[in-house]
RODO-2510 file (C-alpha; in nm, 4 decimals, decimal comma):
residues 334
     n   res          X          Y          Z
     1     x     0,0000     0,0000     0,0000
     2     x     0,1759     0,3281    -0,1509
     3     x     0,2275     0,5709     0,1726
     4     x     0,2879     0,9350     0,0556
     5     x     0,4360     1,0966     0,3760
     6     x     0,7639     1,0480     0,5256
     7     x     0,7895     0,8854     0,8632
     8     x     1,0800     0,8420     1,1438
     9     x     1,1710     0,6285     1,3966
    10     x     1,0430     0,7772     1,7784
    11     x     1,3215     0,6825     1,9869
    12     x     1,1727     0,7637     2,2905
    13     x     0,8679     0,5634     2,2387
    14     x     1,0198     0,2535     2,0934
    15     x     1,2403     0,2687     2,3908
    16     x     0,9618     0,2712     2,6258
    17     x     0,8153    -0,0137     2,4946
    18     x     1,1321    -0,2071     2,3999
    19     x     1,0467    -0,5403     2,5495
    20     x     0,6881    -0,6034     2,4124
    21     x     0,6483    -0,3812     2,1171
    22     x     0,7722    -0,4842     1,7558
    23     x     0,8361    -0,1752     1,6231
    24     x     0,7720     0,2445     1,5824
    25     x     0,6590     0,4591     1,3439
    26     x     0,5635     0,7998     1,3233
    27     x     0,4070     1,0608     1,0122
    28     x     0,4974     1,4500     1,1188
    29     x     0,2013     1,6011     1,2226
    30     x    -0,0363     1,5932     1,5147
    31     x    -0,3887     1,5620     1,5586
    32     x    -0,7046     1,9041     1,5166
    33     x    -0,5659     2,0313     1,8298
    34     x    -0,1989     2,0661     1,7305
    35     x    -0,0999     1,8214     1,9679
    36     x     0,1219     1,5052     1,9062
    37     x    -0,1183     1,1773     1,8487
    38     x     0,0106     0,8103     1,8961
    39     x    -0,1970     0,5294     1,8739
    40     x    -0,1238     0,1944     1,9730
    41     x    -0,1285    -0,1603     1,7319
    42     x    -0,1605    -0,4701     1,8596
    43     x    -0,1754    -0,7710     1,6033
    44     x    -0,1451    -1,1461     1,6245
    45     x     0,1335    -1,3259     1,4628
    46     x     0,2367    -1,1373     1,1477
    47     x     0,3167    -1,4839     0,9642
    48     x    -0,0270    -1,4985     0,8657
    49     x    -0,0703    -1,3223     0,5677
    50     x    -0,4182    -1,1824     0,6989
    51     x    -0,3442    -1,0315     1,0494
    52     x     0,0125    -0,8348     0,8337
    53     x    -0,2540    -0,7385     0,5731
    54     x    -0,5110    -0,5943     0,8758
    55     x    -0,1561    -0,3929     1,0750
    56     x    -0,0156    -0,2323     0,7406
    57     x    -0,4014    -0,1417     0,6524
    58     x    -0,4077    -0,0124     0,9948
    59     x    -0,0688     0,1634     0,9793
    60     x    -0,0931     0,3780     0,6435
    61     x    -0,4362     0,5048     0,7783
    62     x    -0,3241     0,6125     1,0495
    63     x     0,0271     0,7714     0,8853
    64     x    -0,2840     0,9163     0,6923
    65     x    -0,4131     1,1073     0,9921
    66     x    -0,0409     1,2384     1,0567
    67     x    -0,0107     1,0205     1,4065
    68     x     0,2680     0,8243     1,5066
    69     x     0,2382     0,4789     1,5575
    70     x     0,3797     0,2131     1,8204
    71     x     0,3174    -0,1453     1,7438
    72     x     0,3335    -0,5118     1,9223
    73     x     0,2319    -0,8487     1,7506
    74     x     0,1811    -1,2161     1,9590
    75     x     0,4320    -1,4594     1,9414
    76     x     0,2663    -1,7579     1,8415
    77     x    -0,1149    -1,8427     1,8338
    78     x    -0,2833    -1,7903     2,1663
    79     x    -0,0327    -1,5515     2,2982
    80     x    -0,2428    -1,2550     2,5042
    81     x     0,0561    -1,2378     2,7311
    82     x     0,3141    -1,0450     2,5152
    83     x    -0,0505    -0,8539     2,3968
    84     x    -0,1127    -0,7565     2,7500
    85     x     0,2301    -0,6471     2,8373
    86     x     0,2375    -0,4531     2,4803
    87     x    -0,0653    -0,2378     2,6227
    88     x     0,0316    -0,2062     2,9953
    89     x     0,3193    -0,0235     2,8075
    90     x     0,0845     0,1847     2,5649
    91     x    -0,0562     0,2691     2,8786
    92     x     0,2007     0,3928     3,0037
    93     x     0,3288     0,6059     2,6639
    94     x    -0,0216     0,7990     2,6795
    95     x    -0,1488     0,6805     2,3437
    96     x    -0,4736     0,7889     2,2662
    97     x    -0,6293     0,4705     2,1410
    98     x    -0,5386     0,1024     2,0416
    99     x    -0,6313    -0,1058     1,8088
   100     x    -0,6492    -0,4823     1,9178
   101     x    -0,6500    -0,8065     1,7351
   102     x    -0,6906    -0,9953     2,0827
   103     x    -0,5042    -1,3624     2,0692
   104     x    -0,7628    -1,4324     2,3683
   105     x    -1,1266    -1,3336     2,4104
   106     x    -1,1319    -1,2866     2,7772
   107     x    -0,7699    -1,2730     2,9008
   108     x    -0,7171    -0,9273     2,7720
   109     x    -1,0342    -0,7713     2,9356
   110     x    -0,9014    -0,6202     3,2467
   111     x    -0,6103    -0,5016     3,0814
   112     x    -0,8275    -0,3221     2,7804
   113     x    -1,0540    -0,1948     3,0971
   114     x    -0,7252    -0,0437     3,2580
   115     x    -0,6605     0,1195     2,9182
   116     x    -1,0239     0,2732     2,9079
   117     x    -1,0182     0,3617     3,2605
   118     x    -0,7304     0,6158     3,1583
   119     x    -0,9030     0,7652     2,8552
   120     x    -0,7931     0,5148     2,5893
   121     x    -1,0450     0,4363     2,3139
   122     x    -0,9937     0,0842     2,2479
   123     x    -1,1111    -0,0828     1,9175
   124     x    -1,0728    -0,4407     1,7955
   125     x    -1,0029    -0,5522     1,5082
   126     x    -1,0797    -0,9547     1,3476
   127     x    -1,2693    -1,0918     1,6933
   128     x    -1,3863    -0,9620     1,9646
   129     x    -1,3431    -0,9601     2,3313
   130     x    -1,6002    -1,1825     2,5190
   131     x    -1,7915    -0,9692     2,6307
   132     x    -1,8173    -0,7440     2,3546
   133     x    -1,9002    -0,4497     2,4693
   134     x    -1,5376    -0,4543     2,6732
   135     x    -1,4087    -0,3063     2,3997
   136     x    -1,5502     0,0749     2,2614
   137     x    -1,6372    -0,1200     1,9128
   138     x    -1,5265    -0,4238     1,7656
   139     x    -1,4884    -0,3614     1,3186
   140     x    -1,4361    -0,7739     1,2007
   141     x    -1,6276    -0,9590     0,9476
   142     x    -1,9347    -1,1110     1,0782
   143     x    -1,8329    -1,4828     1,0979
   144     x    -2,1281    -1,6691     1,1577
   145     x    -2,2561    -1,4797     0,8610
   146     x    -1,9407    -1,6118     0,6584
   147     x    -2,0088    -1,9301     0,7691
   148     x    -2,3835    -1,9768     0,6793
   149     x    -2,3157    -1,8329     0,3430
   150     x    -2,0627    -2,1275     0,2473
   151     x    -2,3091    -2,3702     0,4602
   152     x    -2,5744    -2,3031     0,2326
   153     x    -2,3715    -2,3293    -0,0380
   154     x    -2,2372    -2,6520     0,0197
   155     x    -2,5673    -2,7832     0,0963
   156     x    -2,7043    -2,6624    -0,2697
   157     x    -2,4289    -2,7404    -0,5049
   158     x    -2,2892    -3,0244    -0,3230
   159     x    -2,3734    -3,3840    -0,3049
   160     x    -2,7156    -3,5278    -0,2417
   161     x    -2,6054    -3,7623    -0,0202
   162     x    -2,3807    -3,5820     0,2116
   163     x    -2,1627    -3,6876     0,4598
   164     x    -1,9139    -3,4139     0,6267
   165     x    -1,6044    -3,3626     0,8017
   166     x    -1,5337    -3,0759     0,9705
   167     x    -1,2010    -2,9237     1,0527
   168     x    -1,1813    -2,6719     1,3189
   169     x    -1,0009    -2,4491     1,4804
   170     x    -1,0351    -2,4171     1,8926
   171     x    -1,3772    -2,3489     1,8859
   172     x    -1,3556    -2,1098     2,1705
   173     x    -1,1659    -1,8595     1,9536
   174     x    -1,4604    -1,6224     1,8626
   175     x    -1,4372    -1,6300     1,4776
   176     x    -1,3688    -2,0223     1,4333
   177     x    -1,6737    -2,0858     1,6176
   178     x    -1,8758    -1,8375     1,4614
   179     x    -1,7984    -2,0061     1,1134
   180     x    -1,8867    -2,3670     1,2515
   181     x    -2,1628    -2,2344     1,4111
   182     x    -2,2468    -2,0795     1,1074
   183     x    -2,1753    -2,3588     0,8465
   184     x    -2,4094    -2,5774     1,0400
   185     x    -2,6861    -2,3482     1,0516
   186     x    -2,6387    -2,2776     0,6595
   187     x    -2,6452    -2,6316     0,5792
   188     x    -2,8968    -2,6886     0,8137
   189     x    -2,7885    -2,8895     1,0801
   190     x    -2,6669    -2,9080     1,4265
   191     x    -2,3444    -3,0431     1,5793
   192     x    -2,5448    -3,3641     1,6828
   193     x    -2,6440    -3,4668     1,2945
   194     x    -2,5737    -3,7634     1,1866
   195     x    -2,5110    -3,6317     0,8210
   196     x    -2,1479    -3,5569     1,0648
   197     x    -1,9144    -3,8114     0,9586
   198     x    -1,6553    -3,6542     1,1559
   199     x    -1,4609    -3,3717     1,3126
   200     x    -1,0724    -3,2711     1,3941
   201     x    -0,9193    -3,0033     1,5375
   202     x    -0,6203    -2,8022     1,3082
   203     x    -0,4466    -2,5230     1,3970
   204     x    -0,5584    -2,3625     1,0614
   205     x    -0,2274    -2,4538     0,8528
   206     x    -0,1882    -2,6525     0,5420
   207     x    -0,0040    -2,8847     0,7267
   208     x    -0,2272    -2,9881     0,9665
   209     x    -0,5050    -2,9691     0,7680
   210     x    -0,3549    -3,2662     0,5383
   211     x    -0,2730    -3,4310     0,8266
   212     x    -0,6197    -3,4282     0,9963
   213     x    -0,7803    -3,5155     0,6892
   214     x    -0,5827    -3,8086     0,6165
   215     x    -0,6889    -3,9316     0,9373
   216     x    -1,1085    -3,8521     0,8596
   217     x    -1,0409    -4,0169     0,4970
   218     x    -0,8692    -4,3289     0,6697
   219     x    -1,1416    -4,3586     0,8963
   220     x    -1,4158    -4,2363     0,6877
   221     x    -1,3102    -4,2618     0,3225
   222     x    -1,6657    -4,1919     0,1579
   223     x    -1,6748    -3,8484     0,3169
   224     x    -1,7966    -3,5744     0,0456
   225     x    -1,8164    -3,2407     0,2173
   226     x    -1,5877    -3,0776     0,3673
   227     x    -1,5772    -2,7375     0,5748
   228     x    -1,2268    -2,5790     0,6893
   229     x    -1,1989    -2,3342     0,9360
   230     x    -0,9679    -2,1429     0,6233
   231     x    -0,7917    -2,1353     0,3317
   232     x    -0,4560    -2,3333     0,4421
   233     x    -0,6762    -2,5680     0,6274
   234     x    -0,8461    -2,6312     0,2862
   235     x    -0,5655    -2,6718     0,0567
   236     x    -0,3946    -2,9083     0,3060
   237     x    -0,7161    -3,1271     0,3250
   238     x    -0,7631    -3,0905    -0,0871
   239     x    -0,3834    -3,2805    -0,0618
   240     x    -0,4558    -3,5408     0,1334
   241     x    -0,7778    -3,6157    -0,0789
   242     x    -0,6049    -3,6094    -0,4259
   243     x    -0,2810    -3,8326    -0,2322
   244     x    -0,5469    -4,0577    -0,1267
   245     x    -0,7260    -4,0597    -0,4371
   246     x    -1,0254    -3,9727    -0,3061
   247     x    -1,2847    -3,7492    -0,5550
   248     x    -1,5888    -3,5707    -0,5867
   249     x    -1,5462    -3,4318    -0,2617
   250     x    -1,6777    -3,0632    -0,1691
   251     x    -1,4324    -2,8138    -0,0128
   252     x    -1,5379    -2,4782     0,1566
   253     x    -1,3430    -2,2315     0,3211
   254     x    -1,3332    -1,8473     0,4842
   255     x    -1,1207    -1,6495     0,4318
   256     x    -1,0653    -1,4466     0,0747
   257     x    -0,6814    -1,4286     0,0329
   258     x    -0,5445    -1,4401    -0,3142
   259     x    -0,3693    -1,7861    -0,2594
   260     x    -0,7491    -1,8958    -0,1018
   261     x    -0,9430    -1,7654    -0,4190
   262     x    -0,6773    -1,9111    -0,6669
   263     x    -0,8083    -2,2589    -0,5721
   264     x    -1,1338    -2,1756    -0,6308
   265     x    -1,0475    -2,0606    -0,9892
   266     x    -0,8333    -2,3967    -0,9909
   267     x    -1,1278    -2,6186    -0,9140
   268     x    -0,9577    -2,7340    -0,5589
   269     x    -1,2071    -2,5366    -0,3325
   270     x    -1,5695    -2,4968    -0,4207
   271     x    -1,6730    -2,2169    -0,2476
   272     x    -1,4660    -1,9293     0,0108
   273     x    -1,6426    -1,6485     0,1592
   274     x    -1,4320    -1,3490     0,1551
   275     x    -1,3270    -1,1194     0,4485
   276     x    -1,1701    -0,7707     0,4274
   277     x    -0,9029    -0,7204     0,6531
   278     x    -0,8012    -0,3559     0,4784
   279     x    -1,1515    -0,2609     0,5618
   280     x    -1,1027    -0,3477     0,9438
   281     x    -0,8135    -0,1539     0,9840
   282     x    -0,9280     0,1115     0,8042
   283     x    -1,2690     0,1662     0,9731
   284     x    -1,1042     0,1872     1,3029
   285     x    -0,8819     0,4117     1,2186
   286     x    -1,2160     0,6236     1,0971
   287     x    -1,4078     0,5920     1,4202
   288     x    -1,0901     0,6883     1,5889
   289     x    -1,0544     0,9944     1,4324
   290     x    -1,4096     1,1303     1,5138
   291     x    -1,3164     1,0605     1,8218
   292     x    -1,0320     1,2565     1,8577
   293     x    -1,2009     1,5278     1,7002
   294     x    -1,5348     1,5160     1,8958
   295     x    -1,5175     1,3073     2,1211
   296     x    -1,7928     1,0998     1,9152
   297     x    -1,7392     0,7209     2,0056
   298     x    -1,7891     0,4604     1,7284
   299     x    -2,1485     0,2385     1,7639
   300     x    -2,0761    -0,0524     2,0457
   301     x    -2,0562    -0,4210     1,9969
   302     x    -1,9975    -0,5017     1,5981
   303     x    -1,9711    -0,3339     1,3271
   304     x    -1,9535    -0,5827     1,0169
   305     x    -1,6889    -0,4822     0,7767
   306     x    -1,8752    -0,7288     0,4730
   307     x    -1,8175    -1,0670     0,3210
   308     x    -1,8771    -1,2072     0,0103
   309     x    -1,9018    -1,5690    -0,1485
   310     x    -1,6875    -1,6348    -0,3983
   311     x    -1,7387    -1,9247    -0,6374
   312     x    -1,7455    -2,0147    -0,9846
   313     x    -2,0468    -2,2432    -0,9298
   314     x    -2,3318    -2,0091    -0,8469
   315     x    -2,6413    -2,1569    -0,7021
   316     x    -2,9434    -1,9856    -0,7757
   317     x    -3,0824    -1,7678    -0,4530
   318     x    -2,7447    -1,6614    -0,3522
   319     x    -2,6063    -1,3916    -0,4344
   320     x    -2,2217    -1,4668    -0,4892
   321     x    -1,9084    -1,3106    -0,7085
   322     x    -1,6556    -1,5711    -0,9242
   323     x    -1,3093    -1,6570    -0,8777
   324     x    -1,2212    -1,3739    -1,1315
   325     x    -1,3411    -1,0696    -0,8795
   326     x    -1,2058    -1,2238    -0,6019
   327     x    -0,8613    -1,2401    -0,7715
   328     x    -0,9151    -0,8704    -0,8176
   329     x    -1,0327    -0,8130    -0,4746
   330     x    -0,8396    -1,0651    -0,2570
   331     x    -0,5529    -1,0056     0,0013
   332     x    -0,2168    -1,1307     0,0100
   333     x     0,0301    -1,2322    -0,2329
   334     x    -0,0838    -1,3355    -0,5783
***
């Protein structure tokens, strides 16, 4: 994303922050008032294409706005200890809001209430904290929505006879169990169907999504639908199918990154439903600025930034866009 204004390195700050916080950033200006602005951004691990696609988005709009910017990412999956520390020291810089992609739903709310309690406005980003309203305003995609769209999906244009897998991520992370949740009311089902052939846990990678299905196909080899919590679940469990030799077998996915949408166009995924991570980042940037202008703070509890189905086998009733948009519109590398 092309960023027009220069930007230095804040000694001070990064200093500060040294031992949770990845890096500093800063644009020249200050905010209405004429005062310095610094807002905080806390991500998950960058590895995954999606969460560094939601911090740059969130970055250049706020370089945008002229504020400098202090940012900390989690380790590893489930990390809301380096995210704590990371805003125990925003806290302590005076930044006038954060933006938080929390690793944990509930072990960062006292920490995000410390951070309100001393004028903060704190926004997340991707999944919310549980409860929701312990944030000012959560801006993520609306994941049991994303779910029932490829649920529905799958249960039009896939086989008449079906019998699923499902591969999961810890279900008590807010957006993986919004998308079972929401496959299986798309579909129409509940988690005690016996149209369920079986279920596995992944950790959302294409490795362990090959390896988890290669343990539903050895158990369950006539399995013909097939929900993944993402894309890298999906094109792991598409390998093991075509190692095994297995065929005619219905993939869907969330997600909407370029590599995701590419195997839709390729015929290895039937159906994704796309997220916007750009749009996250940049919509709390938004509500963060009328906030520092006004003092206006953004609507509570969620605020959908949109998903879409992408597919190039449209059913009729759903409204959905082909691989060819998506490859337009997608994140990530292409």
């Amino acid at each position: 994303m092309k960023i027009s204004r220069k930007y230095t390195v804040t000694l001070a700050a990064c200093a500060a922050s040294l031992l949770a916080l990845t890096g500093c950033s800063s644009a020249d200006s200050g905010d209405a008032d004429g005062d310095d602005v610094t807002i905080g951004i806390v991500e998950l691990n960058l590895s995954n294409p999606f969460f560094s696609t939601l911090e740059k988005s969130t970055e250049a709009a706020a370089l945008e706005q002229g504020w400098k910017v202090t940012k900390a990412e989690a380790k590893v999956p489930g990390d809301s200890a380096t995210q704590v520390t990371a805003i125990e020291n925003m806290i302590n810089m005076g930044v006038k809001a954060i933006v938080l992609d929390p690793a944990n739903a509930t072990a960062l709310v006292d920490v995000v209430q410390k951070a309100r309690d001393a004028g903060i406005l704190v926004v997340t980003v991707n999944a919310a904290l549980d409860p929701i309203d312990a944030a000012d305003a959560t801006f993520a995609t609306d994941n049991v929505e994303a779910g029932k769209l490829i649920g529905a999906w799958a249960k039009a244009a896939g086989p008449k006879d079906p019998k699923i897998a499902m591969l999961d991520f810890d279900l008590s992370d807010g957006p993986a169990g919004g998308r079972h949740d929401g496959f299986l009311e798309g579909f129409g089902i509940d988690d005690s169907s016996d149209l369920i052939s079986a279920t596995a846990l992944t950790e959302g990678t294409i490795e362990t999504g090959q390896r988890e299905m290669e343990k539903v196909l050895s158990a369950h080899s006539d399995v013909n639908v097939v929900y993944a919590i993402n894309e890298p679940t999906a094109h792991g469990a598409a390998t093991a199918i075509s190692s095994l030799g297995s065929k005619d077998v219905t993939l869907v996915a969330v997600d909407g990154a370029c590599s995701g949408v590419q195997d839709v166009s390729d015929g290895i995924v039937g159906a994704t439903a796309m997220q916007f991570p750009s749009r996250m980042g940049e919509q709390a940037v938004e509500a963060i600025a009328a906030y520092l202008d006004d003092g206006t703070k953004p609507p509570a509890g969620l605020n959908n930034s949109g998903v879409e189905l992408i597919t190039d086998t449209p059913v009729d009733g759903m409204e959905s866009q082909d691989s060819a948009w998506g490859l337009e519109n997608c994140w990530g590398d292409k």
